[in-house]
Biopython code that builds the backbone (N, CA, C, O; Angstrom):
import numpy as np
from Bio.PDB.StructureBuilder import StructureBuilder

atoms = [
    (1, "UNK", "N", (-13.844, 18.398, 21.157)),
    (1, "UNK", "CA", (-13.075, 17.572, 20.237)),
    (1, "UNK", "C", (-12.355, 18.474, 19.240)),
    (1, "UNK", "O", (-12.919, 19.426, 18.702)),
    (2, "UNK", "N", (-11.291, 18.189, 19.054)),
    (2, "UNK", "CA", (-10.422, 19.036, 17.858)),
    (2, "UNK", "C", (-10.136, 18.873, 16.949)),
    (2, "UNK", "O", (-9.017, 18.375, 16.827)),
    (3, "UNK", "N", (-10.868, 19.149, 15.790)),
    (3, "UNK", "CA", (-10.845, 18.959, 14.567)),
    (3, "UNK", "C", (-9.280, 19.127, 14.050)),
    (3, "UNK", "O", (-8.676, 19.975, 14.707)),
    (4, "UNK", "N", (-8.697, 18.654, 13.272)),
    (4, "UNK", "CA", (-7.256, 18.535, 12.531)),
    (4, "UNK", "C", (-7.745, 18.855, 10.981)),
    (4, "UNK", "O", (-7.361, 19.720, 10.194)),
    (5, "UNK", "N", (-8.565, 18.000, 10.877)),
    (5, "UNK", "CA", (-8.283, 18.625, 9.082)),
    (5, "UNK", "C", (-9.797, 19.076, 8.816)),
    (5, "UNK", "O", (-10.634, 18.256, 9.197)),
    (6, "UNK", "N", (-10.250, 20.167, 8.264)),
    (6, "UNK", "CA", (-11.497, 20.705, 7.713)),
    (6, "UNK", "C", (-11.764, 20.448, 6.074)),
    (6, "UNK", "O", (-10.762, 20.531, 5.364)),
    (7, "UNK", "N", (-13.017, 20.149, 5.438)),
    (7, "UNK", "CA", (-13.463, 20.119, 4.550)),
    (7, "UNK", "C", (-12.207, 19.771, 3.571)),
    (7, "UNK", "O", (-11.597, 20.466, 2.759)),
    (8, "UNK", "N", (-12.022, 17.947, 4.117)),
    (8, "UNK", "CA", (-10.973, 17.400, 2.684)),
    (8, "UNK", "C", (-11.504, 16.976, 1.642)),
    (8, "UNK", "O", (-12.488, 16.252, 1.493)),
    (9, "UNK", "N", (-10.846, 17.433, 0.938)),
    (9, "UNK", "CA", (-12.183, 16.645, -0.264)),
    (9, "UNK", "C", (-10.584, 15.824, -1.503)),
    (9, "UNK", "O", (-9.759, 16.496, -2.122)),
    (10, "UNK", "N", (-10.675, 14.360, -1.461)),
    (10, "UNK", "CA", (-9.509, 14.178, -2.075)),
    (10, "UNK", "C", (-10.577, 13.029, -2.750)),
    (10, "UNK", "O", (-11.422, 12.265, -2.284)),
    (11, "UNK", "N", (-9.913, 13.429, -4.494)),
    (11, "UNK", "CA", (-10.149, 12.351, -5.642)),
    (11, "UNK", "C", (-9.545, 11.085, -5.406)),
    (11, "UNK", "O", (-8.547, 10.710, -6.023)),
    (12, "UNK", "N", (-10.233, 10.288, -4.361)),
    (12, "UNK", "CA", (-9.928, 8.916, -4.452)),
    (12, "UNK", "C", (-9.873, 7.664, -5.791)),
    (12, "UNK", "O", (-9.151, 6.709, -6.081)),
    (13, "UNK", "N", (-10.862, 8.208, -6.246)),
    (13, "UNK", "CA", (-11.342, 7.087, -7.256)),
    (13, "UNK", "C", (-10.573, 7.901, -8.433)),
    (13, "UNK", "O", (-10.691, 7.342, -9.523)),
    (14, "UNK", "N", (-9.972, 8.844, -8.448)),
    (14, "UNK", "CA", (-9.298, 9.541, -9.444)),
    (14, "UNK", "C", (-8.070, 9.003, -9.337)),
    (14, "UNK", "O", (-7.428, 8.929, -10.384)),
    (15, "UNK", "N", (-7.452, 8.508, -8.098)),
    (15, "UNK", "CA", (-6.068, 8.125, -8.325)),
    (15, "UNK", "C", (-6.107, 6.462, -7.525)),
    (15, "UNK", "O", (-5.340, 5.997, -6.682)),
    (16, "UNK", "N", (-7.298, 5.862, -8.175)),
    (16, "UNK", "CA", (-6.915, 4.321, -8.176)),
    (16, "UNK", "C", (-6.230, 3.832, -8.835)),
    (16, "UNK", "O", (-5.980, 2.680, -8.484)),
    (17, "UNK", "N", (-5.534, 4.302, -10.094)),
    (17, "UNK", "CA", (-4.815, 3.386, -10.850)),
    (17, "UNK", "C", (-3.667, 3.233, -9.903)),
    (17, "UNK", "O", (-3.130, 2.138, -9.736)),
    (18, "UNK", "N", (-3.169, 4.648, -9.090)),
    (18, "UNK", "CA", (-1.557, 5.022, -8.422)),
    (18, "UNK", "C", (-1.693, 3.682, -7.940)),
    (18, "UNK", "O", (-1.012, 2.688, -8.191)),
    (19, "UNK", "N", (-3.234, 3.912, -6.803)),
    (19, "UNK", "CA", (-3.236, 2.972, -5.371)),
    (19, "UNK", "C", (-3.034, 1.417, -5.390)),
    (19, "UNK", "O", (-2.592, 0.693, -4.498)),
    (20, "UNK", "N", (-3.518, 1.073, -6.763)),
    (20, "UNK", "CA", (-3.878, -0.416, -7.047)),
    (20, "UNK", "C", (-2.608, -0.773, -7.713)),
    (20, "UNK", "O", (-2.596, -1.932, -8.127)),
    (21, "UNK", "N", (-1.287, 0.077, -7.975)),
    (21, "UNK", "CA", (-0.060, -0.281, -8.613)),
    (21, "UNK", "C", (0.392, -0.350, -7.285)),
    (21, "UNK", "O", (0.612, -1.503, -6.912)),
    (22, "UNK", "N", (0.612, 0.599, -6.399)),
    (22, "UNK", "CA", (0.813, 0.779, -4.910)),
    (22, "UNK", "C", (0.976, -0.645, -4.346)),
    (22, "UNK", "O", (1.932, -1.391, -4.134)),
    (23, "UNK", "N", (-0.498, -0.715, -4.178)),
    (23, "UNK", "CA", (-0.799, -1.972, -3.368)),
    (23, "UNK", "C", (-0.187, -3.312, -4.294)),
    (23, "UNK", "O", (0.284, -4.302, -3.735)),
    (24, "UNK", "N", (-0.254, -3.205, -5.473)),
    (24, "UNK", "CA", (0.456, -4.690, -5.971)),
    (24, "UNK", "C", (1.939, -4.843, -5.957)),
    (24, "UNK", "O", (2.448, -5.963, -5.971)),
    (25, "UNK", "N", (2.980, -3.230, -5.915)),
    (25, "UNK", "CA", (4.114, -3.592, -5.205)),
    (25, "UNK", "C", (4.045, -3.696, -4.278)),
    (25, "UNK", "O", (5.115, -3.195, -3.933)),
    (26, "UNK", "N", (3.524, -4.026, -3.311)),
    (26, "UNK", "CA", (3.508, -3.913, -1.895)),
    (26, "UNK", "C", (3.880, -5.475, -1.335)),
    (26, "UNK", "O", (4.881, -5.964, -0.810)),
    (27, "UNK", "N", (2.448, -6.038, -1.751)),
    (27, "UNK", "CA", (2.188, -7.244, -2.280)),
    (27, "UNK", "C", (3.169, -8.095, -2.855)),
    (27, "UNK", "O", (3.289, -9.202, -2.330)),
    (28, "UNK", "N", (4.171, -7.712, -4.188)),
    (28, "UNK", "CA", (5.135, -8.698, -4.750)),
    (28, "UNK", "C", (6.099, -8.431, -3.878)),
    (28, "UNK", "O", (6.925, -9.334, -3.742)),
    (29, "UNK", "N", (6.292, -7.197, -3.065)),
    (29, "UNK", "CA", (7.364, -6.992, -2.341)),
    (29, "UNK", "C", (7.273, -7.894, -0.632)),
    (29, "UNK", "O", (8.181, -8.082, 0.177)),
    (30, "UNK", "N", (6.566, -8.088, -0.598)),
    (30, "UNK", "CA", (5.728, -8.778, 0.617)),
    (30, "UNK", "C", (6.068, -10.365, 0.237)),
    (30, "UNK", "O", (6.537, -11.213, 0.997)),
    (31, "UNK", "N", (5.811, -10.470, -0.725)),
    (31, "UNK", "CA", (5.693, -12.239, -1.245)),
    (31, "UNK", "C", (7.238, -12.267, -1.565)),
    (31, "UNK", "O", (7.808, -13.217, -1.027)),
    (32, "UNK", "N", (7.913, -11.576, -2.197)),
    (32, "UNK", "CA", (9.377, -12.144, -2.250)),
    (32, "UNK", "C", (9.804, -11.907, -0.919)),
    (32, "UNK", "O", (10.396, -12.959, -0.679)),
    (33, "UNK", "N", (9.891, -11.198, 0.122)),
    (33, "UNK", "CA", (10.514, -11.378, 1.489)),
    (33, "UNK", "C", (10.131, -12.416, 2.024)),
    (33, "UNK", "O", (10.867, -12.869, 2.901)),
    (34, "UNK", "N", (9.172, -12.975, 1.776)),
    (34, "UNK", "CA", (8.558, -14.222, 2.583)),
    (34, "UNK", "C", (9.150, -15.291, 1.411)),
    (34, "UNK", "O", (9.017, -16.261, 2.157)),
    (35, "UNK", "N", (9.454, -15.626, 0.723)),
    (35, "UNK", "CA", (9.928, -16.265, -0.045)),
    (35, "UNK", "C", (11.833, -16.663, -0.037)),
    (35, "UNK", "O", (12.551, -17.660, -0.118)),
    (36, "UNK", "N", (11.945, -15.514, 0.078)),
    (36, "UNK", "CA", (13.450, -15.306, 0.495)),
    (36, "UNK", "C", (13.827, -15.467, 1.953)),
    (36, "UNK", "O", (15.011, -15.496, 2.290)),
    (37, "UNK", "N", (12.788, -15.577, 2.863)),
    (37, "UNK", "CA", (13.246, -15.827, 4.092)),
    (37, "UNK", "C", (13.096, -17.333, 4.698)),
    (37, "UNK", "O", (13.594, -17.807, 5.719)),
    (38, "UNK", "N", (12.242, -17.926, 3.724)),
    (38, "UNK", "CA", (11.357, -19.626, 3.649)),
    (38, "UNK", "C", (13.416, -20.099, 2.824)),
    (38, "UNK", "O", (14.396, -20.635, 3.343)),
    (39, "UNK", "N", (13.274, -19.782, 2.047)),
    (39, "UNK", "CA", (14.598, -20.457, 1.165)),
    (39, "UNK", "C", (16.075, -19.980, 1.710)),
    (39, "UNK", "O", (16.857, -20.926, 1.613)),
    (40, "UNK", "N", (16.467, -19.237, 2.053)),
    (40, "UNK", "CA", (17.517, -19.022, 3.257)),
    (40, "UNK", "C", (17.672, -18.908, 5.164)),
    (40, "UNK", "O", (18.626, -18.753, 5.927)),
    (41, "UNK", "N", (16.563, -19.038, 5.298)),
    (41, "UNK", "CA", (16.697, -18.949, 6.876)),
    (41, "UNK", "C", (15.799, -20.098, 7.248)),
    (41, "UNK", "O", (15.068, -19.875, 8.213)),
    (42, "UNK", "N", (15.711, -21.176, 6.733)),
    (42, "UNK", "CA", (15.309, -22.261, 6.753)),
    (42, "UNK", "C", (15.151, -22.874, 7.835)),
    (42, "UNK", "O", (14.722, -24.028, 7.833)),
]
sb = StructureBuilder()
sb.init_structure("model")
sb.init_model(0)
sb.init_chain("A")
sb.init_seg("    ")
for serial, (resi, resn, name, xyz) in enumerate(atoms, 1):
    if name == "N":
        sb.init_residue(resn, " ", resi, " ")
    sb.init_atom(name, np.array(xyz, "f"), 0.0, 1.0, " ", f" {name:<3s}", serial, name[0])
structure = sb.get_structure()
């Protein structure tokens, strides 16, 4: 088996604030396409 990445060590919980802003544009960006596609492509 072939290892690709060795001994990662990444501060997850150090950059939850990024992830959880991340994920909530994701989210409003997600909900207005579905919103905009319900009210014009009807």
């Amino acid at each position: 088996m072939v290892r690709l990445f060795h001994d990662v060590k990444i501060d997850w919980l150090g950059k939850r604030r990024f992830f959880i802003g991340l994920s909530i544009m994701l989210l409003l960006a997600g909900m207005g396409m579905a919103l905009y596609r319900h009210k014009f492509h009807w």
